[in-house]
N, C-alpha and C positions, 0 to 999 in steps of 0.2 A: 504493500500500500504506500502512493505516494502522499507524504505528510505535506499541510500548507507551512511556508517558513513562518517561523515565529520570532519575529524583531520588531524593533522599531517604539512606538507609544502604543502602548496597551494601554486602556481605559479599564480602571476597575471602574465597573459600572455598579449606581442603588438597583435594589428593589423598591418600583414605585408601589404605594398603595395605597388604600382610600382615604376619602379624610379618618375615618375614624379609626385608620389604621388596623380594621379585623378585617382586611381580605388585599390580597395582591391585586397591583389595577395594569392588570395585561395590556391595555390598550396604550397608556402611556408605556411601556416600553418601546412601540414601535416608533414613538416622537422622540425618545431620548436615539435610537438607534439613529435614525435620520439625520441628526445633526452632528451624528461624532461621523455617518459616511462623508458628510458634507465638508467638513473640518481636516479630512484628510486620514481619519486614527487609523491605525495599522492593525490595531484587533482590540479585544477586548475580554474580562474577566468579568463573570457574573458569580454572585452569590458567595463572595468571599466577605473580608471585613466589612468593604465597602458595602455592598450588598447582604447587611446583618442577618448571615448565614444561622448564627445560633437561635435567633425568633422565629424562623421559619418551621413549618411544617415541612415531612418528609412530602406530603403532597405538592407544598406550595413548592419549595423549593425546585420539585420537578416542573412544575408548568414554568416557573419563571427561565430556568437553564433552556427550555424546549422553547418556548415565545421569544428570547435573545437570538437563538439560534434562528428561528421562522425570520425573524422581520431583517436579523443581516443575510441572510438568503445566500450565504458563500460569498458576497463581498469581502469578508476578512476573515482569521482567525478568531473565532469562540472558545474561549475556554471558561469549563465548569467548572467552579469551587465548590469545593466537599470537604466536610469536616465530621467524622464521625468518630467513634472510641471502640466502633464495632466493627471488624475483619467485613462481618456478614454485608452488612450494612452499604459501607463503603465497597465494595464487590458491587451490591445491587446497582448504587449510586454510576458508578462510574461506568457500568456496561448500560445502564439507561441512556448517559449523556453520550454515549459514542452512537447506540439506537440513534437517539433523536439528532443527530450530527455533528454535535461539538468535535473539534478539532484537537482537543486536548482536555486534561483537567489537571486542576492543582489542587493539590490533597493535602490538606493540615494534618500533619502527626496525629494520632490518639490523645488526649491530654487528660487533664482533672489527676490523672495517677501517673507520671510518665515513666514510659516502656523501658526498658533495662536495651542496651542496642540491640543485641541478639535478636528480640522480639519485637522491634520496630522493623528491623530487615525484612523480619521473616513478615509482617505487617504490608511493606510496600513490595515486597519479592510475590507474593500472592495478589495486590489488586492490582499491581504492573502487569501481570501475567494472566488475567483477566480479558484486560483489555487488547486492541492492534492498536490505540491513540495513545502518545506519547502523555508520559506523566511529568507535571514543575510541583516539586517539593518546595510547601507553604515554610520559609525558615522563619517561623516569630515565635522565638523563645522567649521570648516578654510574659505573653499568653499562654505557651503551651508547655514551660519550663524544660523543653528539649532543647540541649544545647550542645550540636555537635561538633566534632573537631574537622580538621584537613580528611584527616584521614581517614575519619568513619564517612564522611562525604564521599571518597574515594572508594571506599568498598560498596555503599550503595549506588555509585556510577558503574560498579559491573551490570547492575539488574536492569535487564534487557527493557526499553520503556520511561526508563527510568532519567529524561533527557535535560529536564529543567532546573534551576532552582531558583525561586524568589525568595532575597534575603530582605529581611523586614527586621532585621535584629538591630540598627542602627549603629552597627559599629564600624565604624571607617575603614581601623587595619582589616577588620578581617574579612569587610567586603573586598578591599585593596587585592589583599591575599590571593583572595579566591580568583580576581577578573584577571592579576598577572602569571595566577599558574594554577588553569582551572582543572580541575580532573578530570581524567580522561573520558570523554564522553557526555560529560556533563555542563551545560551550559549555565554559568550565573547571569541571572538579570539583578538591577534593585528593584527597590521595594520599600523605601524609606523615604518619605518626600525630598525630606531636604538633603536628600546626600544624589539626585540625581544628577545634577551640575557635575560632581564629585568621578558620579559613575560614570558619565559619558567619558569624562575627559581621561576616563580608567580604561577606556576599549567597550562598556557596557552594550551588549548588544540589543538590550530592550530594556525598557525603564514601565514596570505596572505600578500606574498612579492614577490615585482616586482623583487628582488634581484636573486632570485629562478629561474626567465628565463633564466639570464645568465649566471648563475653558479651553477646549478640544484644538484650538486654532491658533492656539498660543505655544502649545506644547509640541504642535508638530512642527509649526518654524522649529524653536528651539533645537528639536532632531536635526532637524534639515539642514542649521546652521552650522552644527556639527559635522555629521556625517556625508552631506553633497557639497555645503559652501567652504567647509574646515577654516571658517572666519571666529576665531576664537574670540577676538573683540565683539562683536558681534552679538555671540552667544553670549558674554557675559551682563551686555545689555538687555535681551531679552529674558534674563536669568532673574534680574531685580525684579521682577513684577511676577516670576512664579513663583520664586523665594519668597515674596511678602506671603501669595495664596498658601504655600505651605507649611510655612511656619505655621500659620494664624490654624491651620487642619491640626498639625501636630498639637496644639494649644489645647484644645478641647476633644470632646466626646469625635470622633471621625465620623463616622456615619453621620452625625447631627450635622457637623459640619458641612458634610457635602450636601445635603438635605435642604440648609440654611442657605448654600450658594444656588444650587440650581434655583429655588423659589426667588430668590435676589434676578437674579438675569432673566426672571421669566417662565425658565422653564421645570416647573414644581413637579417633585414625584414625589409628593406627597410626606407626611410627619413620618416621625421614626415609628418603630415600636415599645410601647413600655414593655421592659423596665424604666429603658433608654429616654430621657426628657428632651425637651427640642431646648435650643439654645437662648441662654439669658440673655435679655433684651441687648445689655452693656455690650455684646461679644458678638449679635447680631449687627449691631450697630457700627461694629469696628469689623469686621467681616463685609458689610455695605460701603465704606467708604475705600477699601482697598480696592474693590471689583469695580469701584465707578469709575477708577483709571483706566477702564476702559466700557468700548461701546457695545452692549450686545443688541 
């Protein structure tokens, strides 16, 4: 099977959903989809942090991976976030999203108890071998208190599938590390807003950021700047205005955050889910004046 390449601005993309937040609202995803084709995005994640994967029903979360995939119609690279603690589960997960078409998926570690390595291998060694679509290992040890080395990275780039990894751990060297001598078979993107600047200018071959939903056309200059123009001046200019949007994301609750921006510009998918609050007035308010430097 030939695989679509996976580079470039990934948009982690929300789960839009209604006002009152008890149902997923399918039909705005097709308007969110629309403007990241229009903006240029190279592909996109659904149902990951951005997309408050843990509020989801096992139900919901399949129509939302299946309705992302319907409205980009093979336009770009789809890839499914899953996050389960269960072998079974994550097996079902991941051969539905390759059913329904997804391109990929990226699988969060197990968590709540983390796996001894042994049992994490043996964890992605069985839903790699699952599937024919390429697997990106979700790295956010923040969250998941899995925190691997060089080298256990290394021995899970033998597992056939096994092709990606998004680092979300926010550490410089050791994203550094990985982009200058990445293991065999295994490709690191970021995953950390503010160290994108960082990753490009590291060789990073895709950057998934929540940032890219709501500002989809700012973020692929910035590639572009990079990767076709190699005008580093340039990029460092258009760097200052996604630097302010992602600090201000890392500041607060993320999902709210992105939530906050798209309803700012226009284009609303709707409130978070409780537990999860939407954002105090003060941090809305400073969240709106950074996005007004520009026009949507």
């Amino acid at each position: 099977m030939v695989h679509k390449k996976i580079e470039g601005i990934i948009a982690a993309v929300p789960t839009p959903l209604t006002a009152d937040a008890k149902a997923v609202d399918l039909e705005n995803i097709k308007a969110q989809v629309e403007r990241l084709a229009e903006a240029g995005i190279h592909g996109i994640v659904t149902t990951g942090t951005t997309g408050e994967f843990p509020a989801l029903s096992l139900e919901e979360h399949k129509s939302v991976i299946k309705a992302y995939v319907d409205a980009v119609a093979g336009r770009f690279p789809v890839i499914a976030g899953l996050g389960f603690n269960s072998t079974q589960l994550a097996i079902e997960m991941a051969q539905y999203s390759e059913k329904v078409g997804a391109d990929a998926c990226m699988i969060v570690p197990p968590f709540y108890d983390p796996l001894p390595f042994k049992a994490l291998y043996k964890f992605f060694e069985d839903v790699c071998g699952s599937i024919s679509i390429p697997v990106m290992y979700y790295n956010l040890p923040g969250a998941t208190g899995v925190h691997l080395t060089a080298e256990q990275f290394r021995e899970l780039s033998k597992i056939k599938g096994f092709d990606y990894m998004k680092d979300t751990s926010g550490n410089a060297k050791e994203l550094a590390d990985l982009l200058t001598n990445p293991p065999d078979g295994l490709q690191p993107f970021n995953g950390w807003d503010t160290l994108t600047f960082f990753a490009m200018s590291h060789g990073a071959r895709a950057s998934v950021w929540g940032v890219a939903s709501i500002v989809p056309k700012e973020c692929v200059e910035l590639w572009n700047t990079f990767t076709k123009e190699k005008n580093l001046e340039k990029a460092r200019e258009q760097w200052k205005f996604l630097w302010e949007v992602s600090d201000f994301l890392e500041s607060v609750c993320y999902p709210t955050g992105i939530k906050a921006g798209l309803e700012i510009i226009g284009h609303p998918a709707g409130p978070v889910r409780a537990p999860t609050l939407p954002l105090e007035q003060k941090d809305y308010d400073r969240l709106k004046k950074i996005l007004s430097k520009r026009k949507y």
